[in-house]
PAFI-753388 format. One line per field, with one value per residue (C-alpha): x, y, z. Coordinates in steps of 0.02 Angstrom, whole numbers, always signed. Layout:
c1 = X, ...
c2 = Y, ...
c3 = Z, ...
//
This chain:
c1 = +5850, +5706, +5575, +5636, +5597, +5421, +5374, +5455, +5342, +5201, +5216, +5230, +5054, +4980, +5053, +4974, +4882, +4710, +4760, +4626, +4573, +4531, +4392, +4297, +4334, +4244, +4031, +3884, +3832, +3821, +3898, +4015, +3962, +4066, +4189, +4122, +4172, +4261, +4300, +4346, +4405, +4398, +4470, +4318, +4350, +4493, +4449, +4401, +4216, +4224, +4116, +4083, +3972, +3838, +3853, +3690, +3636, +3752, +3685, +3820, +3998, +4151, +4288, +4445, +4586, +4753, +4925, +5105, +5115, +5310, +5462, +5474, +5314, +5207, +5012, +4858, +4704, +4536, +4374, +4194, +4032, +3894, +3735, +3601, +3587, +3583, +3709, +3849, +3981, +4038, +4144, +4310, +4429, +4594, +4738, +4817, +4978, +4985, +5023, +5187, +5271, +5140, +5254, +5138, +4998, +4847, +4785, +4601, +4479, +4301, +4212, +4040, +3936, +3767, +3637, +3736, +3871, +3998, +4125, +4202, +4350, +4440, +4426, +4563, +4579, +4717, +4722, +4815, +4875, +4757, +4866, +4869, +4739, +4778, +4703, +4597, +4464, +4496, +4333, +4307, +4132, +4026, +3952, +3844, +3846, +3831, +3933, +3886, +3770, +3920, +3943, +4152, +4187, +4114, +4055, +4084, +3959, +3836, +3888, +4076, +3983, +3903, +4044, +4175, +4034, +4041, +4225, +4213, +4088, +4185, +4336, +4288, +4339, +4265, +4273, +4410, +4537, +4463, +4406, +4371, +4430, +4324, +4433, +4380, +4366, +4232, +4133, +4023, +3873, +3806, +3768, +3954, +3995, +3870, +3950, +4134, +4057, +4053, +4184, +4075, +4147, +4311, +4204, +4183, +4361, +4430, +4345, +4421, +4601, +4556, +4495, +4677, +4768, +4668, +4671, +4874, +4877, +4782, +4872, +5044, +5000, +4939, +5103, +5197, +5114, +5077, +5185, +5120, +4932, +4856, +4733, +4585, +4507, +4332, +4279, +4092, +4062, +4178, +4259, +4317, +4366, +4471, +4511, +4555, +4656, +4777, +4813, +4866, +4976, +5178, +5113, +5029, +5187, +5250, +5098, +5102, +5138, +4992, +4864, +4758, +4633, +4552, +4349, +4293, +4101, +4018, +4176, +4117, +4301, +4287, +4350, +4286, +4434, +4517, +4443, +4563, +4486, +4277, +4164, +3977, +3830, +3911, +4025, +4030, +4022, +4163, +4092, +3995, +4177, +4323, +4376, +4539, +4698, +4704, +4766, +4947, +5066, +4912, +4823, +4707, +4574, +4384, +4285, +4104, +3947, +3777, +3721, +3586, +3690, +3709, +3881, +3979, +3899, +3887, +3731, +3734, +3599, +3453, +3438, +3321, +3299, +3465, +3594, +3670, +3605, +3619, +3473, +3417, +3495, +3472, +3616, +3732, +3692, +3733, +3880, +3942, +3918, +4013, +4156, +4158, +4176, +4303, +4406, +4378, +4487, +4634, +4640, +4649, +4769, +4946, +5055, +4998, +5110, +5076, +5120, +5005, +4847, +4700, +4549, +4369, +4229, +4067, +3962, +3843, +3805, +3732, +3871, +3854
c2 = -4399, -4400, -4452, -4333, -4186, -4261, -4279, -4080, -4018, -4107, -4025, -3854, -3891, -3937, -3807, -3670, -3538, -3489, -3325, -3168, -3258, -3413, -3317, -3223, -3224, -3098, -3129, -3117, -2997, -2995, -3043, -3216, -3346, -3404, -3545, -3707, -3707, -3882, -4004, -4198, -4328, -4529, -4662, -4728, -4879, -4837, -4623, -4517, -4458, -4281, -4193, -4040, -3902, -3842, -3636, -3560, -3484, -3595, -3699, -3785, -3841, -3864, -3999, -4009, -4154, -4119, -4196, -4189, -4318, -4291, -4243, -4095, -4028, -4073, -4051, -4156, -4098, -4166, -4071, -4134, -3991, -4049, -3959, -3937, -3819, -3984, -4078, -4098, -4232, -4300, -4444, -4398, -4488, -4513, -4489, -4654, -4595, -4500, -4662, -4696, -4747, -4621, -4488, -4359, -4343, -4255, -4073, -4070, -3921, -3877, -3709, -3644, -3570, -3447, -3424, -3270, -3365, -3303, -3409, -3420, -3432, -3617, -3722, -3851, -4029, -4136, -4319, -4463, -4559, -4692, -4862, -5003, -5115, -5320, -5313, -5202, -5250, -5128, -5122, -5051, -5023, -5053, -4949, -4804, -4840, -4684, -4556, -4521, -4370, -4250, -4292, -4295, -4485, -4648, -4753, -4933, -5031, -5121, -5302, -5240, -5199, -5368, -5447, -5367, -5398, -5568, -5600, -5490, -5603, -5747, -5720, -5635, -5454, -5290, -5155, -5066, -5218, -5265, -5099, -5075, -4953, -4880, -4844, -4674, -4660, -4623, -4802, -4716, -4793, -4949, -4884, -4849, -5021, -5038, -4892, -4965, -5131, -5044, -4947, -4792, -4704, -4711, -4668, -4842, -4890, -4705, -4749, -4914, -4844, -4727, -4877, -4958, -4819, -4766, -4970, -4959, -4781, -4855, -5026, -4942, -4834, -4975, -5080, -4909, -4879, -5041, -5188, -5311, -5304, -5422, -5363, -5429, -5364, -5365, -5275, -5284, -5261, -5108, -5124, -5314, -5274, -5109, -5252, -5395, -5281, -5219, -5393, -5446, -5281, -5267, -5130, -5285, -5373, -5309, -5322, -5542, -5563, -5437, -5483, -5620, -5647, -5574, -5569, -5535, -5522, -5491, -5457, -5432, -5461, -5636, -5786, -5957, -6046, -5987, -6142, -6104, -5964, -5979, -5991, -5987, -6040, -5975, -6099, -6080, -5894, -5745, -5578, -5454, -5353, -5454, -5576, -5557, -5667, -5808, -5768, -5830, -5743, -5724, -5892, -5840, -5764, -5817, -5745, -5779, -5752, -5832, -5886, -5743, -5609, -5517, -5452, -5588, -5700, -5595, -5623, -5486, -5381, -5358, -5340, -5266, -5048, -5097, -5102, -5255, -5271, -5398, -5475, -5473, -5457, -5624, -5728, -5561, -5597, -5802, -5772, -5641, -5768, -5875, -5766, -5722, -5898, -5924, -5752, -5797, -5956, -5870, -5731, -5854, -5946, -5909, -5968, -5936, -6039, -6093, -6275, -6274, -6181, -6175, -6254, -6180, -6289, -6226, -6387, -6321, -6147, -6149, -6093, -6155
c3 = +741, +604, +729, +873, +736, +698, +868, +919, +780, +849, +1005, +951, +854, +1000, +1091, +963, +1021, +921, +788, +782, +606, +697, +810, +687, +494, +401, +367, +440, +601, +772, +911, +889, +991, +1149, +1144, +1216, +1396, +1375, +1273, +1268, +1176, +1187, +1052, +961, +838, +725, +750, +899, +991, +1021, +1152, +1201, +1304, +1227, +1164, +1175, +1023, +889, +751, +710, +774, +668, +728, +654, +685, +624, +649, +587, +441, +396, +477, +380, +468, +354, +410, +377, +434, +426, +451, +509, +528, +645, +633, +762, +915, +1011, +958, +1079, +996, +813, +760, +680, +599, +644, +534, +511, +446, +594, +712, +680, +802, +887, +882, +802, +920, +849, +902, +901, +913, +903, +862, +886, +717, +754, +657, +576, +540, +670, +733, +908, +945, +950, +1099, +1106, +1161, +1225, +1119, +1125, +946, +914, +980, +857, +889, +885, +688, +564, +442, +299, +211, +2, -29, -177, -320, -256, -73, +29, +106, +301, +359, +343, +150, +182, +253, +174, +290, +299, +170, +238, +203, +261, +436, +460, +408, +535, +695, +641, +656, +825, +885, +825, +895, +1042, +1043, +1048, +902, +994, +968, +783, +710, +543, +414, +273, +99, +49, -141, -258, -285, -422, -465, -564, -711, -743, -747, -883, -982, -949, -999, -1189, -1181, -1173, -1007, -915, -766, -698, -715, -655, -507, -485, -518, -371, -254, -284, -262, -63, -26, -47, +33, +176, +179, +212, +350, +445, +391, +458, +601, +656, +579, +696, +675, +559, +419, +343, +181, +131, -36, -106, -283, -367, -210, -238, -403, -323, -188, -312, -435, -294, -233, -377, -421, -351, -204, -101, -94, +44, +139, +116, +284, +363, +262, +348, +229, +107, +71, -104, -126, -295, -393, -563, -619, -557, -644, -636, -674, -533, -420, -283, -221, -298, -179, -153, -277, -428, -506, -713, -765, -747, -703, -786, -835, -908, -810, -707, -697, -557, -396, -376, -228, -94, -63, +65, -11, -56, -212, -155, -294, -301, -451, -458, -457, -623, -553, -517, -616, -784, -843, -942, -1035, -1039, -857, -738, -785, -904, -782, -681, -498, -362, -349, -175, +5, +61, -37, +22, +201, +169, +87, +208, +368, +259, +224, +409, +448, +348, +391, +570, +537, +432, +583, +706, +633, +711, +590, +403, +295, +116, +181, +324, +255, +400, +358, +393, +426, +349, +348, +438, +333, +173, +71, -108
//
């Protein structure tokens, strides 16, 4: 009964018709621009590529997603601005809590800005819920690593996006059937860590807090949506220690059966007595922060550091302009074919069993 009210909600959103408000708030003069003529939509990754027909005279289009998160109607909406009197498609995301079951289908919509800020009226779209893919690569960035061009969605951190085209490569599948999903939450920068370090700023660890909180927000829409899919994680730097900490917390629990594997890179919360799951160059020093506890209830999971890395290794002060770093890109890119590797393995693996754990072979990588 629940989901037969979610999905006749859904419908009357997408059958809404655009209000006088939607065509031209109040501001600027002049004539509002024309609606584009059409509009399309495709599944792209784990979101959707909008297109649309060029207005003459706009400067900017405005594309909103929005779909029916809750039986009681309630509505999530997400908003991306593209800018440029050429520019004829954006990249939205989708709204993952939106595929259960897919029942609530999105609405999606576009609108054309001029250069006096008039709007035109909506122009809607027909979409289809994203389907659940085969598996997901959730990715948590690291300290300071940027937003995308339109300053709302992070993108996926550059040693998470190597990482996933590995495994696709590895395993054979395109980005449609193993997309990855970015964790949105703050990830403020490096020198926090040095202030939480002291005790000097709650900044750092705020931050963190908020990295747990979107990784479990994120994990159970997948588990919701799709219960069969398998999941790998992959956080880098803050985001391994967001990564790490909600592992290890009662939330991930119900997730032990999803969860493939799980890629930690640079986790300056790492501990060195937890031989289980160390890997890389790095063998004798916890991370820059206090170290965390040993892993226990999820055994697939690899903590890679190089020895160089003031991070993960916890060098500590003085360091280069007073702040921890990693030292160079190289040892990321080596340890990041090496977590591949070894994610590729756990993915593949059809039956993952604490008595029958799969084995990677990484002879032939340079690994420690």
């Amino acid at each position: 009964m629940k989901k037969m009210l979610t999905l006749a909600v859904a419908l009357v959103g997408l059958a809404a018709l655009p209000t006088p408000a939607d065509a031209a708030p109040p501001g600027g003069g002049g004539t509002p621009p024309p609606a584009p003529t059409k509009v399309t939509v495709s599944v792209y990754g784990s979101g959707y590529k909008v297109a649309w027909t060029k207005v003459t005279g706009a400067v900017a289009y405005t594309v909103e997603v929005s779909a029916v998160t809750g039986a009681k109607g309630a509505l999530t909406t997400k908003t991306v601005t593209a800018k440029g009197s050429t520019v004829t498609s954006a990249v939205v995301p989708a709204i993952t809590t939106a595929m259960r079951g897919g029942i609530a289908k999105p609405t999606i919509k576009v609108q054309a800005i001029n250069s006096s800020a008039r709007k035109s009226p909506w122009r809607y779209a027909a979409a289809k819920a994203v389907p659940c893919a085969s598996g997901y690569i959730v990715d948590v960035r690291g300290s300071g690593q940027s937003k995308d061009v339109t300053g709302r969605n992070p993108k996926i951190s550059v040693q998470g996006k190597e990482f996933a085209k590995q495994i696709r490569k590895a395993v054979g599948v395109a980005e449609r059937t193993l997309p990855s999903i970015w964790v949105n939450y703050p990830a403020v920068g490096a020198l926090n860590a040095a202030t939480a370090k002291f005790h000097l700023s709650s900044t750092y660890t705020n931050s963190v807090k908020a990295g747990v909180t979107a990784l479990n927000t994120t994990m159970n829409a997948i588990e919701d949506a799709c219960p069969n899919a398998k999941v790998i994680l992959f956080g880098y730097s803050q985001g391994a220690q967001a990564t790490g900490n909600w592992l290890a917390s009662s939330s991930a629990d119900r997730h032990l059966d999803q969860i493939r594997y799980t890629a930690l890179l640079a986790d300056p919360t790492r501990n060195a007595a937890d031989h289980r799951v160390d890997r890389g160059s790095e063998t004798d020093s916890n991370g820059f922060l206090t170290k965390r506890a040993k892993f226990e209830k999820h055994r697939f999971v690899g903590s890679w550091c190089d020895e160089d890395d003031d991070f993960c290794a916890g060098y500590g002060f003085p360091l280069t302009n007073g702040i921890p770093f990693h030292h160079d890109t190289a040892p990321d890119e080596r340890l990041v074919e090496c977590a591949a590797t070894e994610a590729t393995t756990y993915f593949k693996a059809q039956q993952v069993l604490p008595d029958h754990e799969p084995t990677a072979d990484l002879s032939d990588l340079d690994c420690d």
